[in-house]
Structure formats: C-alpha cells, structure tokens
C-alpha positions in Angstrom: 8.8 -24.0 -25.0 8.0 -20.7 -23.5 5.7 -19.8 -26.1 3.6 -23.1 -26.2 3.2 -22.4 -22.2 2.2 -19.3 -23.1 -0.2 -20.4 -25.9 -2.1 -23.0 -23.2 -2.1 -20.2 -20.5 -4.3 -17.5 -22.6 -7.6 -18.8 -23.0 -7.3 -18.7 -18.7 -5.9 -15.2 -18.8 -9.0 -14.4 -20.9 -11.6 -16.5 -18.5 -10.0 -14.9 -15.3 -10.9 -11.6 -16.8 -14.1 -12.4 -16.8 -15.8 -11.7 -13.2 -17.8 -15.2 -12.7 -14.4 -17.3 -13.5 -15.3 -19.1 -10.1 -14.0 -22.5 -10.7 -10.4 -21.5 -12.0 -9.8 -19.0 -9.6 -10.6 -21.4 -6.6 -8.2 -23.6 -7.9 -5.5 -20.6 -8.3 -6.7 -19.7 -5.0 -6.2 -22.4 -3.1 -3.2 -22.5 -4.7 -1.9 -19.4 -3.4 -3.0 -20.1 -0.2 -0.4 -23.6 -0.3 2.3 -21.1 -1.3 1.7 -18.9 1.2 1.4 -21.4 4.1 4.5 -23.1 3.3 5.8 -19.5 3.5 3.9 -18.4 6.7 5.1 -21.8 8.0 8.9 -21.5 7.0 8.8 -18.8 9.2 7.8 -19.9 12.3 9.2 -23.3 12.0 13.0 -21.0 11.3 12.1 -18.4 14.4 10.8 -21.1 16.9 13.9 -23.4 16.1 16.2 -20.3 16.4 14.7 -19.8 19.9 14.8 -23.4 20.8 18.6 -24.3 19.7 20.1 -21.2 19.4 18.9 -19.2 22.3 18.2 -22.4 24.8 14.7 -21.4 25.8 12.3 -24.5 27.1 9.8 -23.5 24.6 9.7 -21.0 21.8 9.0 -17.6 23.5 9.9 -17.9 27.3 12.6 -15.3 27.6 11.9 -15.4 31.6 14.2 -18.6 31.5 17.4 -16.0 29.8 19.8 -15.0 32.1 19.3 -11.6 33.4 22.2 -10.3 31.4 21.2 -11.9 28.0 17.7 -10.5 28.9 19.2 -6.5 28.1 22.4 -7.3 25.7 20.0 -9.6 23.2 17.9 -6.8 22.3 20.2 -4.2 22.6 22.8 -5.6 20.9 20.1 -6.7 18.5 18.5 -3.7 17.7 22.0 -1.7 16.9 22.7 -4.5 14.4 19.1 -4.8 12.7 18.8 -1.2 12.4 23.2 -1.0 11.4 22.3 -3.5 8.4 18.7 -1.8 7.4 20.8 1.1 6.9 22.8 -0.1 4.2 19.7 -1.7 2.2 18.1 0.7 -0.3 15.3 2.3 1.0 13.0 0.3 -1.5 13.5 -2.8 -0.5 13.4 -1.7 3.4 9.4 -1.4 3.0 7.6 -4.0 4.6 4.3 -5.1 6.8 0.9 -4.9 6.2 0.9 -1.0 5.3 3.2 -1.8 2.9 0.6 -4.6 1.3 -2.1 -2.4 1.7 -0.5 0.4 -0.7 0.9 -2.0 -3.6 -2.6 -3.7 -3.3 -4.3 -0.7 -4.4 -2.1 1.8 -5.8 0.2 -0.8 -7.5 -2.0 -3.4 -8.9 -1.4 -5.6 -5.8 2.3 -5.9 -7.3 4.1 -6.9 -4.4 8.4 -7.0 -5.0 10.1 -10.5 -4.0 13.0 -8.3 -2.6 10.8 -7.3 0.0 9.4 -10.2 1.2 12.7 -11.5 1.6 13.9 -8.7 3.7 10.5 -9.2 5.8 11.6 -12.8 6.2 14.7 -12.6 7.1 14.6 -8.9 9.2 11.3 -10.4 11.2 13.0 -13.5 12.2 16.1 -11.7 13.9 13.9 -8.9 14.9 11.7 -11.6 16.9 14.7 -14.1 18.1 16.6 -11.4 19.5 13.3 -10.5 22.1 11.1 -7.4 20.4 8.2 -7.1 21.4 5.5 -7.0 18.6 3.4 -9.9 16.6 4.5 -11.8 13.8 1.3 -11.5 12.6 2.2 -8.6 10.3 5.0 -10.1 8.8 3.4 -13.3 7.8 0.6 -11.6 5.7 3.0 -9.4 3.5 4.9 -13.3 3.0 1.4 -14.7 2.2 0.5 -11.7 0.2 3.7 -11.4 -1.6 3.7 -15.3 -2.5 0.3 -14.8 -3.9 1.2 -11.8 -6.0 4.2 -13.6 -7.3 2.3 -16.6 -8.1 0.1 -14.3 -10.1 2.9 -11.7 -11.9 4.3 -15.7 -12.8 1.2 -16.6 -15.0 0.7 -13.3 -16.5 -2.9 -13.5 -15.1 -5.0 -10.1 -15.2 -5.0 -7.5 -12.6 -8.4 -8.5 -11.1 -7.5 -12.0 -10.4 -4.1 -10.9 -9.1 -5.4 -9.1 -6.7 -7.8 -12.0 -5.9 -4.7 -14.2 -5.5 -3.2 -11.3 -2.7 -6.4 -11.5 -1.1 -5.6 -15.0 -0.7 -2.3 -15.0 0.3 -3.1 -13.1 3.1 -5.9 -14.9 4.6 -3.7 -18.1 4.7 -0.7 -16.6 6.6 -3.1 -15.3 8.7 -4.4 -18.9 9.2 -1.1 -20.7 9.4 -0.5 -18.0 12.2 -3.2 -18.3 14.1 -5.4 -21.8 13.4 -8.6 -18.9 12.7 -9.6 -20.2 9.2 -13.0 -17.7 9.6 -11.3 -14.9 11.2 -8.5 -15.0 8.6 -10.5 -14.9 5.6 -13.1 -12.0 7.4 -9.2 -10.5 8.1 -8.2 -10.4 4.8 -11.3 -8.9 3.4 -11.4 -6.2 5.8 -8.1 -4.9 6.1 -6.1 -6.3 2.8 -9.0 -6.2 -0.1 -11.5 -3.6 2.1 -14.2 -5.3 0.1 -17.0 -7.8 0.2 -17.9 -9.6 -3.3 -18.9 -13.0 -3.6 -16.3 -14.0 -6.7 -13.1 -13.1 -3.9 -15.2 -15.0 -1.1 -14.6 -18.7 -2.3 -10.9 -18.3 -3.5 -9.8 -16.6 0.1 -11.8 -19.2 1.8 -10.2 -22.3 0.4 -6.3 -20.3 0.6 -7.5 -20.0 4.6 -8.8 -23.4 4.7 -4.9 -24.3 3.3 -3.1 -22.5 5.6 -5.4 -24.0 8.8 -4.4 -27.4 7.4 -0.7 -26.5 7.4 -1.2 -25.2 10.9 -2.2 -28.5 12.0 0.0 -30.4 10.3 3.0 -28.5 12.0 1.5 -27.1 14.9 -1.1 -29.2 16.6 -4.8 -28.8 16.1 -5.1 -25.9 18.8 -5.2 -22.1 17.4 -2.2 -20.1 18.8 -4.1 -19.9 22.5 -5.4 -23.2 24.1 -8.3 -21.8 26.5 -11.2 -23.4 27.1 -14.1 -21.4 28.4 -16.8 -23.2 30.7 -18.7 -19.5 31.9 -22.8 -18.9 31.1 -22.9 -15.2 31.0 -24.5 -13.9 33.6 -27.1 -10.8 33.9 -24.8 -8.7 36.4 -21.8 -9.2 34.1 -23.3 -7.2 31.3 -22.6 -3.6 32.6 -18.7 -5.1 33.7 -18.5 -6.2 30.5 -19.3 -2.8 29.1 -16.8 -1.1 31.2 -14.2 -3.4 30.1 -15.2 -2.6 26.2 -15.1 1.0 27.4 -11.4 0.6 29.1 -10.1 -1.6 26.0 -11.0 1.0 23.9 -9.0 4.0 25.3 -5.9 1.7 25.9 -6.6 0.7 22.0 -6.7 4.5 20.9 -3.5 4.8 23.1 -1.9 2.7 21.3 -2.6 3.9 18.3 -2.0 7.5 19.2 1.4 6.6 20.7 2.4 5.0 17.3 1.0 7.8 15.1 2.9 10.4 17.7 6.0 8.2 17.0 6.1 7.9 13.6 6.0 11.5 12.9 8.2 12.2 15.3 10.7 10.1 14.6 10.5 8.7 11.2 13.4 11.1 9.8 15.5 9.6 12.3 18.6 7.1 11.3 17.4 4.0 10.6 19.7 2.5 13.5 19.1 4.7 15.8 15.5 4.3 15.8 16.4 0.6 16.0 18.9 1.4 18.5 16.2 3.1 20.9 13.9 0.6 20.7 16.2 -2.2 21.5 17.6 -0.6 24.6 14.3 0.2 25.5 13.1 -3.5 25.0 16.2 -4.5 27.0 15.4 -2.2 30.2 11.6 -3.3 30.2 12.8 -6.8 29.9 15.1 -6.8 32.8 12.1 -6.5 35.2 9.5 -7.9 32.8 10.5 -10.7 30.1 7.2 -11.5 29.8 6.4 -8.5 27.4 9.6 -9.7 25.3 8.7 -11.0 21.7 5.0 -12.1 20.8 4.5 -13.0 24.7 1.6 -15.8 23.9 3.0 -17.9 26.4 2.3 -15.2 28.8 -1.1 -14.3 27.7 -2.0 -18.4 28.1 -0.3 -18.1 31.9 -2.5 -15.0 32.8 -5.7 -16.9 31.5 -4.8 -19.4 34.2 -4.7 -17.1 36.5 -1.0 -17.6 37.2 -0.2 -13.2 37.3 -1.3 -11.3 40.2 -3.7 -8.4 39.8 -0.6 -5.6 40.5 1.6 -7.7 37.8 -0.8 -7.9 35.0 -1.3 -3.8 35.3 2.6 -3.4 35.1 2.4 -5.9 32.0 -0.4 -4.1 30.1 1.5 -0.5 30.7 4.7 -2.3 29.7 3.6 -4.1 26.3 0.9 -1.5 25.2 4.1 1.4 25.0 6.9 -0.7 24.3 5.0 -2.6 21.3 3.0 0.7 19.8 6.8 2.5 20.1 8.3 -1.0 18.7 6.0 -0.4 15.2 6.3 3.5 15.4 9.5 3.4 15.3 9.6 1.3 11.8 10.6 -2.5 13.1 9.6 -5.1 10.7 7.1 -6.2 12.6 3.6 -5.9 13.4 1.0 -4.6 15.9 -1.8 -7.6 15.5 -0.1 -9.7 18.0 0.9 -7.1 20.5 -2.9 -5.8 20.3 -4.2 -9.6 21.4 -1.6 -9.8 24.4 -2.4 -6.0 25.8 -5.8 -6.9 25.2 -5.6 -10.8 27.3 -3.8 -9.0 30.0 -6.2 -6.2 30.6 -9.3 -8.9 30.2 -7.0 -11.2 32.7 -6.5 -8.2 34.8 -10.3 -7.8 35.0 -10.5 -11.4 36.1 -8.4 -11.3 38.9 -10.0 -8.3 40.3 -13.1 -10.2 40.2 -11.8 -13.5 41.6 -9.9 -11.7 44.7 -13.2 -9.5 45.8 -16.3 -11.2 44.1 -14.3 -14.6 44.4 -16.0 -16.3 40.9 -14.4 -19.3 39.8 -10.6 -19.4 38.8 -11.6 -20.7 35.2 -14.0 -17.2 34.8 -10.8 -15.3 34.3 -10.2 -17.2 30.7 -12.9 -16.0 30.0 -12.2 -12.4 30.3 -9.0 -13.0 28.8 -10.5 -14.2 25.3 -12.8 -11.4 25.4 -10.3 -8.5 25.9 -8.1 -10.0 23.0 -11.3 -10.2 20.5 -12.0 -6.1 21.9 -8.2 -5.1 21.5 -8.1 -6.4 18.2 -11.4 -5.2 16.8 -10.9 -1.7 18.0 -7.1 -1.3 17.0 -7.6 -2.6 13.6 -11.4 -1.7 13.2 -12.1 -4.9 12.1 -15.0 -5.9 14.2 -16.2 -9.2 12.5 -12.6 -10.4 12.5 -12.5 -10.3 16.0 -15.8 -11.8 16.8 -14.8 -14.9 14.8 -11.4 -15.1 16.2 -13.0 -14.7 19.3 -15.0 -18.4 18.6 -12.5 -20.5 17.0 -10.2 -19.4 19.8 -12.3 -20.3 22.2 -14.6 -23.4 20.7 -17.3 -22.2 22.6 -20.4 -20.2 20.6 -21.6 -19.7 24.0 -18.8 -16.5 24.2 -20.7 -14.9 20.8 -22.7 -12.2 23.0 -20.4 -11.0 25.5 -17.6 -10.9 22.3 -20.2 -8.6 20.9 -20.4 -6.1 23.5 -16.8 -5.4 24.6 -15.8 -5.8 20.6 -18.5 -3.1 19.9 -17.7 -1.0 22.6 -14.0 -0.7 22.5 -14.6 -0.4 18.6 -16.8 2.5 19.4 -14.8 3.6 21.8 -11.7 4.4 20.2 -13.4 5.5 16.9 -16.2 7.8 18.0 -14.6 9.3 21.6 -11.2 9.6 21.0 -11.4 9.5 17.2 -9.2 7.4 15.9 -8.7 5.3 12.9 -7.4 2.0 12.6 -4.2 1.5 13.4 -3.2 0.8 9.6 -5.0 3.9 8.2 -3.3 5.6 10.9 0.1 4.4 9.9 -0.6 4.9 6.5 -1.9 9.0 6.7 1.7 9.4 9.0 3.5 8.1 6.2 1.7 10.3 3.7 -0.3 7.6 2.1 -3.8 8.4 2.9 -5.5 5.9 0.8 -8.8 7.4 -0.6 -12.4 5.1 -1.0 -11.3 2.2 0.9 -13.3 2.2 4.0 -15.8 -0.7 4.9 -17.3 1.9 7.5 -19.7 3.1 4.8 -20.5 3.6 1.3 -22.5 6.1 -1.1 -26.1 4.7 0.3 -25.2 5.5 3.9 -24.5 8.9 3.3 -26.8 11.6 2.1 -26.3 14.5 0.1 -27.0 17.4 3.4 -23.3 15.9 4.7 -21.6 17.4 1.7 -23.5 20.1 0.1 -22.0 23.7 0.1 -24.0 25.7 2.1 -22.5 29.2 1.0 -24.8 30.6 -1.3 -26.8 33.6 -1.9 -30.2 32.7 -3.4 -31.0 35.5 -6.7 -33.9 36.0 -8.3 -34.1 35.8 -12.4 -34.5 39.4 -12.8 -32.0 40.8 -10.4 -30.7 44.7 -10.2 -26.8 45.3 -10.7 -27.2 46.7 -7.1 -29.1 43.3 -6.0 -26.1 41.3 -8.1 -23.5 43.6 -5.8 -25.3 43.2 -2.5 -25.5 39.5 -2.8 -21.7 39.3 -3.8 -20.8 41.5 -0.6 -21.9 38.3 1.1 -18.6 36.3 -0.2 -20.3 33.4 -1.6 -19.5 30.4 -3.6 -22.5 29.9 -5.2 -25.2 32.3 -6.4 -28.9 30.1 -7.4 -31.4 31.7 -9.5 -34.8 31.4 -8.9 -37.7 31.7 -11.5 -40.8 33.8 -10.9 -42.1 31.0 -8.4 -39.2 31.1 -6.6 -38.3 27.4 -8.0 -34.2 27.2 -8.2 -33.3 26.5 -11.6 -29.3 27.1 -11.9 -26.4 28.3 -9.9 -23.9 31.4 -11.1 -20.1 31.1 -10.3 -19.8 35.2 -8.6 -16.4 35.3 -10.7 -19.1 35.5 -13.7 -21.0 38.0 -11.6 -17.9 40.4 -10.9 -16.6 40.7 -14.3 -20.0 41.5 -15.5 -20.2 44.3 -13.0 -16.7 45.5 -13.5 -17.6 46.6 -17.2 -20.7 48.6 -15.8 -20.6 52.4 -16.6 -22.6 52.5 -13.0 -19.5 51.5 -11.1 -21.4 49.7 -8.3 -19.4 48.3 -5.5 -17.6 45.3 -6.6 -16.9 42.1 -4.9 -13.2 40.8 -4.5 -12.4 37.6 -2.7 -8.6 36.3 -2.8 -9.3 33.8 -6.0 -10.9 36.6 -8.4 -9.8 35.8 -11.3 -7.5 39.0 -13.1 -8.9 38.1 -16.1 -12.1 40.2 -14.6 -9.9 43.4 -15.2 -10.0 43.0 -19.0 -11.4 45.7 -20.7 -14.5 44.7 -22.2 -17.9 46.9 -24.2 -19.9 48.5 -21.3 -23.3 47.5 -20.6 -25.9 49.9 -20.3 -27.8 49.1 -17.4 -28.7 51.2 -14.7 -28.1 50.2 -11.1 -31.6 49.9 -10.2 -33.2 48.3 -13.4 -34.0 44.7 -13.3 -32.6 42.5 -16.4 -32.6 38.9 -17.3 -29.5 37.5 -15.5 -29.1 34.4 -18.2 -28.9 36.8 -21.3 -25.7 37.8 -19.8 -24.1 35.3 -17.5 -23.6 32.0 -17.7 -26.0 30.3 -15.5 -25.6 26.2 -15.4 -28.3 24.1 -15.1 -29.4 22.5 -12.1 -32.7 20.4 -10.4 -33.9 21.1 -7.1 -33.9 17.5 -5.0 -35.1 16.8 -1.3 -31.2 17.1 0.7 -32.5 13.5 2.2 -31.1 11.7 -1.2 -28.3 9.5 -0.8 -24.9 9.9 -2.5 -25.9 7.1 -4.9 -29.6 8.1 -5.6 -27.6 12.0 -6.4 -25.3 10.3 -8.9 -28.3 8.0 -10.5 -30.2 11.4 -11.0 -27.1 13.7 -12.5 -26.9 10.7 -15.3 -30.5 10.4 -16.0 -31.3 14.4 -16.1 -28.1 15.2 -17.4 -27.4 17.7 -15.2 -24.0 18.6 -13.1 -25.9 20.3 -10.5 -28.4 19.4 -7.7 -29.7 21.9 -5.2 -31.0 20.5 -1.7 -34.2 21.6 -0.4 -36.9 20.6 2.5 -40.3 21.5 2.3 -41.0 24.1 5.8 -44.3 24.7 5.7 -46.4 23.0 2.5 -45.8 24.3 -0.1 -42.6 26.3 0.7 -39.7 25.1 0.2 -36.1 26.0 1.9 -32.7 25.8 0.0 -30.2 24.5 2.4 -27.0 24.2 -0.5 -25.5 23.1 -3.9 -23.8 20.0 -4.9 -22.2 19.5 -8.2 -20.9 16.5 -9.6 -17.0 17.2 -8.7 -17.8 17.6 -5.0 -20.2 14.5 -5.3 -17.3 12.4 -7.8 -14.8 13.4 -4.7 -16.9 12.2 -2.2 -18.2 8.9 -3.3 -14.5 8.1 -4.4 -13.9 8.0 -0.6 -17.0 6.3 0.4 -17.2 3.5 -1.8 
C-alpha cells in the first residue's frame, strides 16, 4: 500500500521541483493553510474557554474582574510551575516562537519538529490563562508553520515547496489570529520567508485567505479590534502625527533594547527562575494594573473609546512596554507581536486624549490615533513596514487612514532603525541567541549597494618597475593590498605584501623589512639570493606573483561587480573616479571573497 502511495505521489514530487508548479502548489497551499487554521484556532478556542470556565472572567481576557488576590497568586504561582516543568523537558524540545521558525526555515530546510509545536501549544496556553503579559501572536505562527512543514515532511515533497508550504502556514495563523488576510500574507513574506517571488505569492495567499475564513467562522467577521474610524485628516495634524511616529519609535527601540539587554543577561539563568521573576513581576504590576495582564485587546478596544484617562494610559504604556519586552527576554513561550499592537494603541490613545482634553476634537478622533500607533509599534518593532500598513486598513475598513498610517509607520520605522539603531526585534533576538542569520534582509539587496561601501581602502599604489627600496617604503605603510600600475599609471593587478616580504627577505641588500602580526614564517625560509641592488628598478611580475585585476568606476553595484568578475574572468576589481579628465584616482580593491561575503548578506 505504501509503495503504490508512493508510486502516485512522485510524478508531483518531480513537478513541485520544478519552479512554475503553480497550480499544485496552490492546492497544497491552501491546504496547509486549513491545517494550520484549525491549529491556530484550537488554540484560541482551548485558551479563551480556559478563561471563560475555568478562571470565571465575563469575557476572554478581562482579568480586572479577578479578585485582587488571584490577580498576584495566578501568575506567580504560574510562572514557578511553567518554568518548574520547562525545566525537566530537554532543552530541544523547549525551543519555540517565531525565532525558532525563522532558524529551521533557513538553516534546517524549514524542518520544523512536532515535539515543539506541541510544547508551544500546550506551554502558550497556560502561559496566557495564568495572566502573562505578551501576544499569542508568536505562538500561533510556529503552530501554523509547524503544521505546514509537517504536512510537507508527510508527502516527501522537495525542499523548495516545503518551505512554500511554511510560508503558508504562517500566514494563516496569522490570519486566524487577527482577521488581516493582506497583512498576514505581507507578514509572512517579510519576517518568515524574507522574500518576494511570485511562485510563493499565490500559495500564501489562498493559506491566509483559509485562515480568515476560519476566523469568521469561529470568531465573528470583525479582525481582533472592532474600531471604526470616521476622521478626514487634517493639515495641522500632519506634524502631530510625525511626533507621534517619532515617540513610537524610541518606545519601539526600548523595547527592543530592553529584550536584547535581557536576554544576554539572563539567558544562563534557571529556566524557573527566569519564569519565576517574570511571574512575580507580572503579579505586582497586575495588582495595580490588570489591564496589561495577558494580550490586553480588551483594553486597547476600551482606550480607543476613550474610556482611560490621559495619566492612566501613560502608567499602562510604561507598564506593558517593560513587563512584556522582559516577558519574551526572559524566554516565555510567547510572543512580542501582540504586546507591540497594545503599547502601541495606548501610546496613539494617549495622544488622543491629550488632544481631546486641550484641543477638545471629537471623542471618536481618539480611535483613530489608537489604530495608527498600533500599525507604527508594529512596523518599527518588527521592521515590517507593509505589514503594518495593511493591518492598519483591514483593521480599520477605512482606506481613508492609508496616509497618516504611512507617516507615523515610516517614522517610527525610521526612527528606531536609523537613530537609535536597532534591528527588528526578531533579528535582535536571534544575534542574542547567537544565531545571526546571514543574507536575509528585505532592507536591501546587491543593486542597492555599490562597490565604494566595501572596497578595502588599505593599499599602497606601485609602479611596474619598482626599487627593492620603493618595494620596502611602501610595505612600511602596513598595507593589505599593493596595486601595480603600468607605464600609464593604468592599475593592472594587486600584490599580497606577504609575497613582497619574502622576496625582500632573501635580498643580499638587506633592506628594511616589513612585519605585521600575520607574516607568514614561511618568509624565513632560506631561499637563492637575488641579485638586485637597492636602488635598481626590475620588473615586479618576473618575480612576484601579481593577480590580475580591471580597473572599474567604484559607482558599480554589487551585482554589476559580480556580472563583470564572470565575464572578464577576473577575481579582482579596483575602484576608481575620474578627478580631473583624464586622471584617474584609485580609492581601493575588491576581490571576489569580500564581494561573495557581502552579497551573501545582502541578497
């Protein structure tokens, strides 16, 4: 039986390898995407019903209505017992979230273990009944991610259209969480596959389009926040608007700086104790402030009704921005996507109500502010601009909201990344973890980048016929190139000064010798001398090694560099500018490692 399944199932594995198998993998994407909304969906269907019938709360998420008590002994108690059982699971299978996605996607052929998934299902849930304070976001794209993976380990299916099938995965959760079809499949692409092709659009876009239909069908046809904007933008809004991006954006490279600070701090902590901390911590904040406990939607949909006093919301955005970014630094099974939306409502909420009480706009204005500090939190923590802007319009309904989203999303995006310099969140997480993952930025690629970024600018330009004295002074300038230039001062090759030094070190002259820390010691073998005097010119190639290079204008991009090395056949380029026509100036070298290493990182 098995091999008759197998039989049928190889002319597909031999079509999906091909890159223009559209139709098939739609059908195995929206595929995935059913699996991992039924997943995604399981979830929240098993943590809202906890909250409902097992904590007593009016509605999933309301922790205001515990008892003061409960409020400090659920997630203290909690945390001691999530962390107590974490530490008897093998460390493997303790992996989970979206960093952990992000690695098996590329460094593991999207190869994502069921163990884990479980323990992200089952550790989530608690983590989020008992009151943390993060998003379960995070959680539901590993789920959707994992189910997509296994669906694709199942049929044996190549690595390409595994990966495809990942991609998928992810985008529904996403969509099952939020109701964002767009924003999940512009998600998924961004942060899970970091890559835009048309044969992974259509797939990822029918799995989204399954998990908004799930969400629907369980959930109401409302995303995850029910605000309607009525607000034309006006002219004298644009600058507040601006200062809002501008605020959004430090808090969002607080947040991430407070994670990455945490994490390297205290990621060699016990497992329970880290768990430990944070639930106590969770439990004081929550004594005075429930509303930061667990995802805190509810409380985000209150402060768009302006139901939160001005001096309130400030305490809430200071409360949830720490407690969450030390929540996920501190290795909880959870996620920051969610806690990034709420920090980000509140502080556009807070915004609001500082207009309403001295400029006194209408009550329904402060909605809007809301939406767009969620779309600005969210696109700068995760650098995921065009995510937010489209969860910014399916949240909202309104297309009306495109052009102020676009200002506070860009500004806060710039914000965090250019001033204070930080990465997203995940890359973040990741390079604390030690798993800086190379060539998987959607910032830029080989075209934006030219060649006068990367070129080595320590050389000592030579002429053809050089003295052993010239050879010595320009070696006492500690180099890493030397370039040779003909009789018209045109550069034709570059000379490692290793080759240089042991040619000098055989000279009967004895000429000062250059050392640098990497000499080789085979330079100290005894060779024949050469018979040169100090002061009479030679040709440098009829006794060093000189490789072959072609002078290019440093404005080349990285691709146009590697498109000439393979046409000339040459592992060398040397950047120049034309001064003052015809002259030319040499401003470095690049060969084709340095150029190899960098366009790995930018593609």
């Amino acid at each position: 039986m098995r091999s008759t399944i197998q039989s049928l199932l190889d002319p597909l594995r031999l079509r999906l390898a091909e890159p223009d198998a559209l139709i098939p993998m739609a059908f195995l994407g929206l595929l995935a995407g059913l699996l991992a909304s039924s997943l995604v969906t399981a979830f929240r269907l098993a943590l809202e019903s906890l909250q409902i019938y097992f904590l007593g709360l009016p509605v999933p998420g309301e922790y205001s209505a515990l008892p003061l008590a409960w409020r400090f002994l659920l997630p203290a108690l909690g945390g001691i017992t999530l962390g107590t059982a974490f530490h008897y699971l093998p460390k493997g299978i303790r992996v989970v979230g979206v960093g952990h996605t992000i690695i098996r996607f590329h460094r593991h052929e999207a190869d994502l273990p069921w163990r884990n998934a479980v323990v992200q299902f089952f550790s989530a849930t608690f983590a989020l009944l008992v009151g943390m304070s993060s998003g379960r976001e995070g959680p539901g794209i590993h789920m959707g991610a994992a189910g997509g993976s296994w669906m694709g380990r199942l049929l044996g299916l190549p690595h390409n259209s595994v990966r495809t099938l990942v991609g998928c995965g992810a985008a529904a959760a996403i969509a099952a969480s939020l109701n964002t079809p767009l924003a999940a499949v512009i998600f998924a692409l961004e942060l899970i596959v970091r890559q835009y092709t048309l044969a992974t659009f259509i797939p990822i876009m029918l799995a989204a389009s399954a998990g908004a239909l799930f969400s629907t069908v369980f959930f109401g046809t409302n995303p995850a926040f029910d605000i309607q904007l009525l607000h034309n933008l006006a002219l004298w809004e644009v600058p507040i608007l601006i200062g809002m991006g501008l605020v959004i954006g430090a808090f969002s490279a607080g947040f991430i700086r407070i994670t990455d600070y945490s994490i390297r701090r205290t990621w060699a902590w016990p497992v329970w104790v880290r768990f430990g901390l944070i639930g106590l911590l969770t439990g004081l904040i929550g004594l005075g402030l429930p509303q930061v406990m667990g995802i805190s939607y509810d409380s985000v949909g209150l402060a768009a009704g302006a139901k939160f006093t001005l001096g309130f919301l400030l305490l809430l955005i200071a409360a949830k921005l720490v407690l969450s970014a030390l929540t996920f630094g501190f290795g909880l099974p959870l996620g920051p996507i969610g806690a990034t939306i709420v920090v980000g409502g509140f502080t556009g909420s807070a915004l609001g109500m500082f207009l309403l009480n001295f400029t006194q706009i209408p009550v329904s204005d402060v909605a809007f502010y809301t939406v767009l500090g969620m779309g600005a939190m969210m696109g700068a923590t995760l650098q995921a601009p065009l995510a937010a802007l489209a969860a910014v319009i399916e949240l909202t309904g309104d297309t009306g909201a495109i052009t102020p989203a676009l200002m506070t999303i860009i500004v806060a995006s710039l914000t965090s990344r250019a001033i204070f310099r930080q990465d997203g969140i995940y890359d973040t997480v990741l390079r604390a973890n030690a798993h800086h993952m190379r060539g998987l930025s959607l910032w830029h690629n080989a075209n934006d980048i030219a060649i006068s970024s990367i070129i080595e600018r320590n050389f000592t330009e030579i002429s053809r016929q050089s003295t052993p004295n010239e050879l010595t002074k320009a070696l006492a300038e500690k180099p890493v190139w030397l370039v040779v230039r003909n009789d018209a001062r045109h550069p034709t090759g570059i000379i490692h000064p290793l080759d240089v030094n042991r040619f000098l070190a055989v000279l009967p002259t004895k000429a000062a010798v250059w050392h640098d820390a990497t000499t080789d010691p085979l330079h100290e073998t005894r060779q024949e001398p050469v018979d040169f005097p100090a002061d009479q010119p030679f040709d440098v190639a009829t006794q060093l090694t000189i490789l072959p290079a072609r002078a290019v204008d440093i404005g080349l991009t990285l691709s146009e560099a590697r498109e000439l090395m393979l046409a000339d056949k040459v592992d060398v380029l040397i950047g120049q500018r034309t001064t003052v026509p015809p002259f030319k100036r040499t401003f470095g070298v690049l060969t084709r490692s340095q150029l190899e290493d960098q366009t790995q990182n930018a593609r």
